[in-house]
ROSE-4610 file (N, C-alpha, C; in Angstrom, 1 decimal, always signed):
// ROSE-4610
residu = [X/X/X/X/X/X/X/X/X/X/X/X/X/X/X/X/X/X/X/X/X/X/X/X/X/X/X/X/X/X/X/X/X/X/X/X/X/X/X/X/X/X/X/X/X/X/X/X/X/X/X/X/X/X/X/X/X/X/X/X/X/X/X/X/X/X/X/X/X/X/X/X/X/X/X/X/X/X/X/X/X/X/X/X/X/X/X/X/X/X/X/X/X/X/X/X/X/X/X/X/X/X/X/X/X/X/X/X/X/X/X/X/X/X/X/X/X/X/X/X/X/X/X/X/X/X/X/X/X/X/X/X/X/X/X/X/X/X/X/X/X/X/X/X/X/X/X/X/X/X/X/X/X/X/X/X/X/X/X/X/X/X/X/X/X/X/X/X/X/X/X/X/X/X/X/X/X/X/X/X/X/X/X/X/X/X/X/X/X/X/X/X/X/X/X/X/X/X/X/X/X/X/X/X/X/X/X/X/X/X/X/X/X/X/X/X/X/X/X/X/X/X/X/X/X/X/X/X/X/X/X/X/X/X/X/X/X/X/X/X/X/X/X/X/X/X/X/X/X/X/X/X/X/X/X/X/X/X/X/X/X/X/X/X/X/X/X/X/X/X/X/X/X/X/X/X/X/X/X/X/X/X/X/X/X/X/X/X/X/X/X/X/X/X/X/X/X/X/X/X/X/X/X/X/X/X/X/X/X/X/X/X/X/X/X/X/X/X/X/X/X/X/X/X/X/X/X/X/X/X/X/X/X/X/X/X/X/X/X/X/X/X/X/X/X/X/X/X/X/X/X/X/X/X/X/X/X/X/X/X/X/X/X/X/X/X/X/X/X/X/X/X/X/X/X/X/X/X/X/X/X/X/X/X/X/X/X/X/X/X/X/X/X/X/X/X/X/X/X/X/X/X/X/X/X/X/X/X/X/X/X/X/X/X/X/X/X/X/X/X/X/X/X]
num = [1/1/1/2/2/2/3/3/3/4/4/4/5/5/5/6/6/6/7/7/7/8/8/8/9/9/9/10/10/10/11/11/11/12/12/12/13/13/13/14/14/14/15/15/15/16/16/16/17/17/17/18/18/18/19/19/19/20/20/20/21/21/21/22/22/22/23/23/23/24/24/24/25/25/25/26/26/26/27/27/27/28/28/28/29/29/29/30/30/30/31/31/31/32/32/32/33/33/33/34/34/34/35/35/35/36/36/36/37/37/37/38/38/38/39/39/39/40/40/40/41/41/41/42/42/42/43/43/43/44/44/44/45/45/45/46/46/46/47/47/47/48/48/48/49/49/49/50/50/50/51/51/51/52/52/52/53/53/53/54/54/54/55/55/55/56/56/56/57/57/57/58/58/58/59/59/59/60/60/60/61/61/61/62/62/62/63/63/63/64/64/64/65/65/65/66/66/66/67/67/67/68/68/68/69/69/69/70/70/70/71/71/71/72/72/72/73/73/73/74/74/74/75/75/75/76/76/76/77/77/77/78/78/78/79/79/79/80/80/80/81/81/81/82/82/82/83/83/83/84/84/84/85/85/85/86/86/86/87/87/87/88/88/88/89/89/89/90/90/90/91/91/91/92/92/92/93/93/93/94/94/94/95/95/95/96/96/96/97/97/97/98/98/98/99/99/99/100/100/100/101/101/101/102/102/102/103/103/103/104/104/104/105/105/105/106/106/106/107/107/107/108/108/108/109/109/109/110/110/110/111/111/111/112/112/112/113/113/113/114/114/114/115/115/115/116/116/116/117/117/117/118/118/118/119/119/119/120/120/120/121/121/121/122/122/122/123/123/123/124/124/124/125/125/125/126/126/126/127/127/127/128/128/128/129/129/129/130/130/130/131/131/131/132/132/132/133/133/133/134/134/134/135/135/135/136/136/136/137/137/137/138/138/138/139/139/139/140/140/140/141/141/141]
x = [-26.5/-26.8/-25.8/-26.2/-25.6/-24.6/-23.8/-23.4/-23.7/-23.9/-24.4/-23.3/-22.0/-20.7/-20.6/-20.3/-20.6/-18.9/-18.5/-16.8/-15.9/-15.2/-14.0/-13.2/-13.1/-12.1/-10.8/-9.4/-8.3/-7.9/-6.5/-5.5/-4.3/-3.3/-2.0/-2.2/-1.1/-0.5/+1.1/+1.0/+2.9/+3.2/+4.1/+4.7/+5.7/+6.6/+7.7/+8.1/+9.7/+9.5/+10.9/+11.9/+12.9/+13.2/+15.1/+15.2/+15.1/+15.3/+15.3/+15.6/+16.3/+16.6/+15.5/+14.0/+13.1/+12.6/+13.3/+12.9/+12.4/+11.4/+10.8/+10.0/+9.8/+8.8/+8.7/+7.2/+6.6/+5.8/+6.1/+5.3/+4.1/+3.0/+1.3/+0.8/+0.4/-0.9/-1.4/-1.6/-3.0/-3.9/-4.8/-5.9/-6.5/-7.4/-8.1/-9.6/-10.3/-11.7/-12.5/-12.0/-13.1/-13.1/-11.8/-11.9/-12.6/-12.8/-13.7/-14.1/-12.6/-12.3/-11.1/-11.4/-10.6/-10.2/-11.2/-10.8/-10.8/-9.7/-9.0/-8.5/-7.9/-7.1/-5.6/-4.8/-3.7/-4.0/-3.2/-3.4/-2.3/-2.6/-1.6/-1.6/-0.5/-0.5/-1.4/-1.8/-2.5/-3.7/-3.9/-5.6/-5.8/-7.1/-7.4/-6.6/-6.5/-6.4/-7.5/-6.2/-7.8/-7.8/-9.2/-9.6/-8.3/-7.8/-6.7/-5.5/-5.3/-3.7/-3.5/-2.0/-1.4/-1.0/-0.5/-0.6/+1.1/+2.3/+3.4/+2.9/+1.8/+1.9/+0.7/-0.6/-1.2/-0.5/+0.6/+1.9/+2.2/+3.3/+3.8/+2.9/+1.6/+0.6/+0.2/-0.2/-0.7/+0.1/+1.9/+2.8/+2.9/+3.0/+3.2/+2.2/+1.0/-0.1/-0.1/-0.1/+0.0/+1.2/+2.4/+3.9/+4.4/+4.1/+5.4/+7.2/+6.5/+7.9/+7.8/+8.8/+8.9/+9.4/+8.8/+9.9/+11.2/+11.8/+13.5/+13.1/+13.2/+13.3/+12.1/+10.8/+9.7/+9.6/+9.3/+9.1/+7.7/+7.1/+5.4/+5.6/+5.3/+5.0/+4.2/+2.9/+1.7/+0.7/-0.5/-1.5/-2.4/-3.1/-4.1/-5.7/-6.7/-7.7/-8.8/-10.0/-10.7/-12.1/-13.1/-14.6/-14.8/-14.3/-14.6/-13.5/-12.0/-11.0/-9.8/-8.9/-7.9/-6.7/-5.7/-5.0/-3.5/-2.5/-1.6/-0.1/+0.5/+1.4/+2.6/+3.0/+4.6/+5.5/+6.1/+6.9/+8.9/+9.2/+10.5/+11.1/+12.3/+13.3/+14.1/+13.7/+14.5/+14.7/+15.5/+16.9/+16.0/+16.5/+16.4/+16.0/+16.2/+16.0/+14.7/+13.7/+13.0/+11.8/+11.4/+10.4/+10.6/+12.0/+12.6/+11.7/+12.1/+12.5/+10.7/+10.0/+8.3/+7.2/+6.3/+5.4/+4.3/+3.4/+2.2/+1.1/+0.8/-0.6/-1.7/-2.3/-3.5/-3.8/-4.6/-4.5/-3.9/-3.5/-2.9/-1.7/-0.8/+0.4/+1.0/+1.9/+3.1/+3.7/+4.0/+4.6/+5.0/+6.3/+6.8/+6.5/+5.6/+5.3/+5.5/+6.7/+6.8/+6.0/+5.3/+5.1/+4.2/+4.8/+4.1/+3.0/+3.2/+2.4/+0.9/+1.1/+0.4/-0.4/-0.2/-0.5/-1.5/-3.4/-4.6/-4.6/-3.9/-4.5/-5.7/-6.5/-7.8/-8.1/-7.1/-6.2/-5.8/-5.4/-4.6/-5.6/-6.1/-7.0/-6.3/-7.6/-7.5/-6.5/-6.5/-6.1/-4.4/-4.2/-2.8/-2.2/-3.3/-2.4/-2.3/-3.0/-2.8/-1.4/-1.8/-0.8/+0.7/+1.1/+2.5/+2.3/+1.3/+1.8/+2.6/+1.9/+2.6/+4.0/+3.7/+6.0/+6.9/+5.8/+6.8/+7.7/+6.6/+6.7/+7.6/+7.2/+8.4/+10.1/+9.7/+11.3/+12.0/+11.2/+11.8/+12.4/+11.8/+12.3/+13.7]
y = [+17.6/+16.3/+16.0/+15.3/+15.4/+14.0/+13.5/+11.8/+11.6/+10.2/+9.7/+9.4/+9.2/+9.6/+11.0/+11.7/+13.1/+13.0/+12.6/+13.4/+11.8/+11.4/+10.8/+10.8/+10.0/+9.9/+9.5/+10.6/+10.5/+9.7/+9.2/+8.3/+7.9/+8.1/+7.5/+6.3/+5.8/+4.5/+4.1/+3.3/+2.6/+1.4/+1.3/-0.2/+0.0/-0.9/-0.8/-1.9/-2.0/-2.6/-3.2/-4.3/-4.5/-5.2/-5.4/-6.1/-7.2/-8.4/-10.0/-10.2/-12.0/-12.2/-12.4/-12.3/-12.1/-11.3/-9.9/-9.0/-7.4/-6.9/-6.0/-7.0/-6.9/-7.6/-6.0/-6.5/-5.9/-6.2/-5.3/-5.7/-5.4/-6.5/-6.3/-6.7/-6.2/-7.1/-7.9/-8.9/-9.9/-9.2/-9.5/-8.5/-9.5/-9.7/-10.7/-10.9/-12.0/-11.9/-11.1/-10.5/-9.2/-7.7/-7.5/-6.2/-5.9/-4.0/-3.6/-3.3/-3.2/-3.7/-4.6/-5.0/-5.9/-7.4/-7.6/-8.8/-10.4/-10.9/-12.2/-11.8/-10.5/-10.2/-9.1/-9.6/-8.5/-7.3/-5.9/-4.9/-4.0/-2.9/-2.1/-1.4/-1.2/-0.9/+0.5/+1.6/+2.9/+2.5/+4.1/+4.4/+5.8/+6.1/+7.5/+8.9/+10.2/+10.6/+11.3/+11.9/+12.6/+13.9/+14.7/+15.8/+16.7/+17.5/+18.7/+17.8/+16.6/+16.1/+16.4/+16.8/+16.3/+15.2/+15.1/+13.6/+12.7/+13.9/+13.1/+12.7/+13.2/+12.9/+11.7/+11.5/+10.7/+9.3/+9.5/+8.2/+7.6/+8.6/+8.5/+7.7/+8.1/+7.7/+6.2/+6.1/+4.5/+4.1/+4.0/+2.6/+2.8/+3.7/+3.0/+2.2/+2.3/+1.9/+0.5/+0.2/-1.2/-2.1/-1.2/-2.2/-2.3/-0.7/-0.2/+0.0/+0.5/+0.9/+2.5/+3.0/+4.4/+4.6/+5.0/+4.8/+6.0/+5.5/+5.5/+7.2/+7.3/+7.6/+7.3/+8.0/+7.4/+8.7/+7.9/+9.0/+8.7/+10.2/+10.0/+9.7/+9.0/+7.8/+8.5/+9.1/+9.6/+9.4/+10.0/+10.2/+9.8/+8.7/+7.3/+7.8/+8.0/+7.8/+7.1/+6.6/+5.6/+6.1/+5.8/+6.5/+6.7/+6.1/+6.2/+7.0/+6.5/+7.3/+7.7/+8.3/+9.5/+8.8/+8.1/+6.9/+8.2/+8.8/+9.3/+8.0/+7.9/+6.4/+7.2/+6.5/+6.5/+5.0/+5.0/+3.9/+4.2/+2.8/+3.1/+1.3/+2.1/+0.6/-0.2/-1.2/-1.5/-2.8/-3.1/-4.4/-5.5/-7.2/-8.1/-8.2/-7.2/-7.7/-6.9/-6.0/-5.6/-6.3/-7.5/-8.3/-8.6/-8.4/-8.5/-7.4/-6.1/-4.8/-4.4/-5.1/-4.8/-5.4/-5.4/-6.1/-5.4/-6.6/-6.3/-6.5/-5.4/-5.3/-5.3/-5.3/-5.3/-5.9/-6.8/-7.8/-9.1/-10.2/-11.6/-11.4/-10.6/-11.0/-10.0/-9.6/-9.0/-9.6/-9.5/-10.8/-9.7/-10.3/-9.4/-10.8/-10.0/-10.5/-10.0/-10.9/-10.7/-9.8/-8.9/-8.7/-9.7/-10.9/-11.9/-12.6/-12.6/-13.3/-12.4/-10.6/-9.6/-9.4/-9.8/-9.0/-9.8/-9.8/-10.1/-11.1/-11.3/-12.6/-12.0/-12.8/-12.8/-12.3/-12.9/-12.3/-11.2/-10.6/-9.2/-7.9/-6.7/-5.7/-5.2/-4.9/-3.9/-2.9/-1.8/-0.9/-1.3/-2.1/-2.8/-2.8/-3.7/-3.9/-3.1/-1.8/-0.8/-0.4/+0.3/+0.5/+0.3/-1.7/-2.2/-2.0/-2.4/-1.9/-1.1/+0.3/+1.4/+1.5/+1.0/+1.1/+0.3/-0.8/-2.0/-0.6/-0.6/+0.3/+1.5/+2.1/+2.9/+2.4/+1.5/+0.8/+0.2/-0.3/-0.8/+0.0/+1.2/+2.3/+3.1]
z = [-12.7/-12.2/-11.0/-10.0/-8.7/-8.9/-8.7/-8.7/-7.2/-6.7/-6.0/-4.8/-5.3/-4.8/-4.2/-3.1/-3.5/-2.7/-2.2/-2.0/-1.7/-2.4/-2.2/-0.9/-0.2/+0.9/+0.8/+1.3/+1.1/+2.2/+1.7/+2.4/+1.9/+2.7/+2.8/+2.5/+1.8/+1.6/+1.2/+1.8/+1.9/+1.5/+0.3/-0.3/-0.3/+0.9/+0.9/-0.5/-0.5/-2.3/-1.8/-2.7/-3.0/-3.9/-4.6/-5.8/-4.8/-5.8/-5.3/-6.8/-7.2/-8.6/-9.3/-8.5/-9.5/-10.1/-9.9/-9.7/-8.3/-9.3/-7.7/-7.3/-5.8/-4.8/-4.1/-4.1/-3.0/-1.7/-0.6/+0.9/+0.4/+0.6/+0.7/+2.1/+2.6/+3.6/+3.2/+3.7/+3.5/+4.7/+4.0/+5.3/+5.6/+7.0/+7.5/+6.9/+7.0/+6.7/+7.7/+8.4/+8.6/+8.1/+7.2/+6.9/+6.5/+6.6/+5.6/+4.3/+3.8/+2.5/+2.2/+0.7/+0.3/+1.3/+2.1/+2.9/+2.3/+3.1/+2.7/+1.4/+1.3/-0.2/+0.5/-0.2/-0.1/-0.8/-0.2/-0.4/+0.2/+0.4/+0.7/+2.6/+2.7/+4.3/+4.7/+5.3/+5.1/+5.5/+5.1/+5.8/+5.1/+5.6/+5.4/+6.5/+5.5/+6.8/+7.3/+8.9/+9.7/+9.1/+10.0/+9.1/+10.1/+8.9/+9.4/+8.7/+9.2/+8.9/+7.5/+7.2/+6.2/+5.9/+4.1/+3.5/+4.3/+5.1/+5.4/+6.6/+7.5/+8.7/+8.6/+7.8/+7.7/+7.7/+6.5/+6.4/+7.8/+8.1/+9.2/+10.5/+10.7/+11.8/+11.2/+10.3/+9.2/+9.2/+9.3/+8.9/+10.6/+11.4/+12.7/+13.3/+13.3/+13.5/+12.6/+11.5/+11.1/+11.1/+11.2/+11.1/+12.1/+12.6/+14.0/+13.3/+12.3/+11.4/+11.0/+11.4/+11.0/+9.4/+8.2/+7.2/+7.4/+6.5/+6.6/+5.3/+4.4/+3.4/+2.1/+2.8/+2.3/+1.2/-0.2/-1.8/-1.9/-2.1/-2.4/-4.4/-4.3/-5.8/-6.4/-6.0/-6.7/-6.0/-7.0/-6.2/-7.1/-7.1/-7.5/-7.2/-7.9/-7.5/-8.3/-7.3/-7.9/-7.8/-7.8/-7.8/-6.5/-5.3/-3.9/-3.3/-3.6/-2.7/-3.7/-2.7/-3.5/-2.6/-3.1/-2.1/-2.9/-1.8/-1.9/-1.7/-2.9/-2.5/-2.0/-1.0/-1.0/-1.1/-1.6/-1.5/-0.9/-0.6/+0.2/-0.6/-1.0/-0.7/+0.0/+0.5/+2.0/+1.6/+3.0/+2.3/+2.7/+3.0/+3.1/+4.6/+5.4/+6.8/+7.4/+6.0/+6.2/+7.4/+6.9/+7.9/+9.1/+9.5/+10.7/+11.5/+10.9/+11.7/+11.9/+11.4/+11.7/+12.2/+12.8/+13.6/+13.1/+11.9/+11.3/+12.3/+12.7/+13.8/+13.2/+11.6/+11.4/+10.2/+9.9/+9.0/+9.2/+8.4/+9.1/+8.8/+8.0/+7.8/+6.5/+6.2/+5.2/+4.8/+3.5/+2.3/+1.2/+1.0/-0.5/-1.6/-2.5/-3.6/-5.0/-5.9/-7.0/-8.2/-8.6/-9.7/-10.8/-11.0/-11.4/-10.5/-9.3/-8.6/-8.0/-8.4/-8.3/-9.3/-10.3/-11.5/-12.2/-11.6/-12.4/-11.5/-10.0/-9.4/-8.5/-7.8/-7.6/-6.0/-5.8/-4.2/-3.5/-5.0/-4.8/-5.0/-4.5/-4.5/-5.7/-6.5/-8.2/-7.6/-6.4/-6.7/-6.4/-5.3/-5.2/-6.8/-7.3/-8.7/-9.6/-9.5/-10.6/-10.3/-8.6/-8.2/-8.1/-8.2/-8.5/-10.0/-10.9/-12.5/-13.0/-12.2/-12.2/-12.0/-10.9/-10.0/-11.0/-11.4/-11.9/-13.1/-13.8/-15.2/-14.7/-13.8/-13.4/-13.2/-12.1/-12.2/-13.2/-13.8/-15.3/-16.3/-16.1/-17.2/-16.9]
């Protein structure tokens, strides 16, 4: 039997993260009402990559392209997949002056959001929040 899905599209993605006394927060996009997915919902910075690229350089090309931020010390987190795509995470931890040092070019805006404020709201993209479940659960441990 054939599935109707027939190949998954890969892509880079980047959450930068930090403590605060509420905990982890994480950078999400809010994406605009025109995206193609997950619009007027937060999500994660990235994209697909191109054909040939590898998954550091796909990174590398996706946070400049939406932040104009080179990461510092970017750790691939894992590799997430859903019935449509194969999302490769990296995440980085960076200080208080992070929103300073970036210029979100795509979507309305970047916001570090608690954990609590991520977790089953209506706002935030399923795979965002599998995705912070995970880290949370990781960082916690």
């Amino acid at each position: 039997m054939e599935p109707l899905i027939k190949k998954n599209w890969e892509g880079a993605v980047f959450i930068p993260y930090r403590y605060a006394n509420s905990g982890v927060e994480f950078y999400l996009q809010k994406r605009d009402k025109n995206a193609p997915t997950h619009a007027n919902m937060f999500s994660m910075f990235g994209g697909r990559m191109d054909v040939g690229e590898d998954v550091s350089a796909a990174l590398r090309r996706e946070v400049f392209e939406e932040l104009n931020y080179a990461p510092h010390k970017p750790v691939y987190f894992g590799r997430f997949e859903t019935a449509r795509a194969i999302f490769h995470v990296f995440v980085e931890e960076v200080g208080n002056s992070f929103e300073s040092l970036v210029k979100v070019a795509e979507g309305e805006y970047g916001a570090f959001l608690p954990f609590e404020r991520i977790d089953n709201a209506k706002d935030v993209s399923d795979i965002a929040q599998m995705i912070t479940r995970t880290m949370r659960g990781h960082f916690s441990e």
